[in-house]
N, C-alpha and C positions, 0 to 999 in steps of 0.2 A: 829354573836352573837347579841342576843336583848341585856333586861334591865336586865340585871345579879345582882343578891345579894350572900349572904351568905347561908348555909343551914346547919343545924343538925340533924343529925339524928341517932336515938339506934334499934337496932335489936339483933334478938338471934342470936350466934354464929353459932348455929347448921344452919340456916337461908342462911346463906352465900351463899352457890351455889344457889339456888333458885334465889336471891337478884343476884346477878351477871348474871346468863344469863338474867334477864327482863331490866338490865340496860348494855348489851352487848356495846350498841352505844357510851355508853358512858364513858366505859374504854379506859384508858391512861397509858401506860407503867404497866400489868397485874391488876387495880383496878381503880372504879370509884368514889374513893374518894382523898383529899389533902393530910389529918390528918385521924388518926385515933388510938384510946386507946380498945383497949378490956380487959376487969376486969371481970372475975368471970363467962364467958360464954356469956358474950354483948359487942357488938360492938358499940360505939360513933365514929359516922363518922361525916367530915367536907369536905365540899363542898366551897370553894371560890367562886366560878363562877356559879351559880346556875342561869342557864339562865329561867328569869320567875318565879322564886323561886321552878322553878323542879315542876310546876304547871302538866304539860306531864306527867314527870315518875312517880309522887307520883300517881297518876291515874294509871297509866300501873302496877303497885305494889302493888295497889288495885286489881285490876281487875286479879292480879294473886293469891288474897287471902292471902297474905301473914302479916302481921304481925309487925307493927312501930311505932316510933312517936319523932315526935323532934318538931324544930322550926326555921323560915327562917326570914332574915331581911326584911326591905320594900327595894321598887324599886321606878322607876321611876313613874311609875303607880298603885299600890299594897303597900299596909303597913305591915308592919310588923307580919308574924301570929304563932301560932302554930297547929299542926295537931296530928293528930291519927289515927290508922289503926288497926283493929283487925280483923283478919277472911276474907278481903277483905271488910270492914265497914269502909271507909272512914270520918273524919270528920275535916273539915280547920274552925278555927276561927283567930279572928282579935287579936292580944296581946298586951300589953305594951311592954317596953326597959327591963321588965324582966321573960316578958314569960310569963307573966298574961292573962288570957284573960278577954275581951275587950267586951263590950256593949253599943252600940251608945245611945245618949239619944238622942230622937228628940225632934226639934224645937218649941214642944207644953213643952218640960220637962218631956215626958213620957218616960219611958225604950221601945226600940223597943221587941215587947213578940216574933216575931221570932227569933231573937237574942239572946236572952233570953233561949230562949229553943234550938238554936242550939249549945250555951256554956254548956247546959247541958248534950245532948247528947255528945258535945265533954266530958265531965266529965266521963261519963259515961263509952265510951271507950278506954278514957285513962288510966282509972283504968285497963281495960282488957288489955288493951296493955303491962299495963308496968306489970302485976301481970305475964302474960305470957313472957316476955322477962326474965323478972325474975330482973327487978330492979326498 
């Protein structure tokens, strides 16, 4: 095990099998999650031990097209972020203690504009995400 954190994560219900065979590896007694609540057709899973903050799967869950979005503690190495996924659109940014996301100001006092515009993009597909999960 690396630097493990916490991780959350919403998905549609319908989603499910899809979402379990790309995280085959990482099921534990029939699911690859700790916790989890489903309300209304979505699934809020919890992850304890999110080695890397599930930096791998959320890629491999990308790259199967499918459809997320939550938010993971920092690590040893890595801060705190939240992410989004629609369609296989990836998007990780840096957050606050309440899921905000986050824009470094650098050491001139300027807002970083790539930063800037990759919290936008995450905006952007967050709105699909959750519009499509259905919460």
């Amino acid at each position: 095990m690396g630097d493990s954190t916490w991780l959350n994560i919403s998905l549609a219900e319908k989603d499910l099998e899809k979402f379990d065979k790309v995280l085959i590896n990482e099921m534990w007694e029939g699911t690859w999650w700790d916790e989890a609540e489903i309300d209304d057709g979505v699934i809020f899973a919890q992850i304890y031990e999110a080695n890397y903050g599930w930096f791998t799967q959320l890629e491999n869950l990308a790259e199967a097209n499918l459809t997320f979005h939550g938010s993971s503690g920092s690590g040893g190495s890595y801060g705190a972020g939240i992410f989004a996924c629609h369609e296989g659109n990836l998007m990780e940014v840096l957050a606050d203690h309440d899921s905000q996301p986050v824009v470094i100001v650098e050491a001139d006092g300027n807002v970083s504009k790539s930063q800037l515009e990759n919290v936008r993009d995450y905006l952007d597909i967050s709105k699909k995400a959750e519009a499509e999960i259905g919460n």
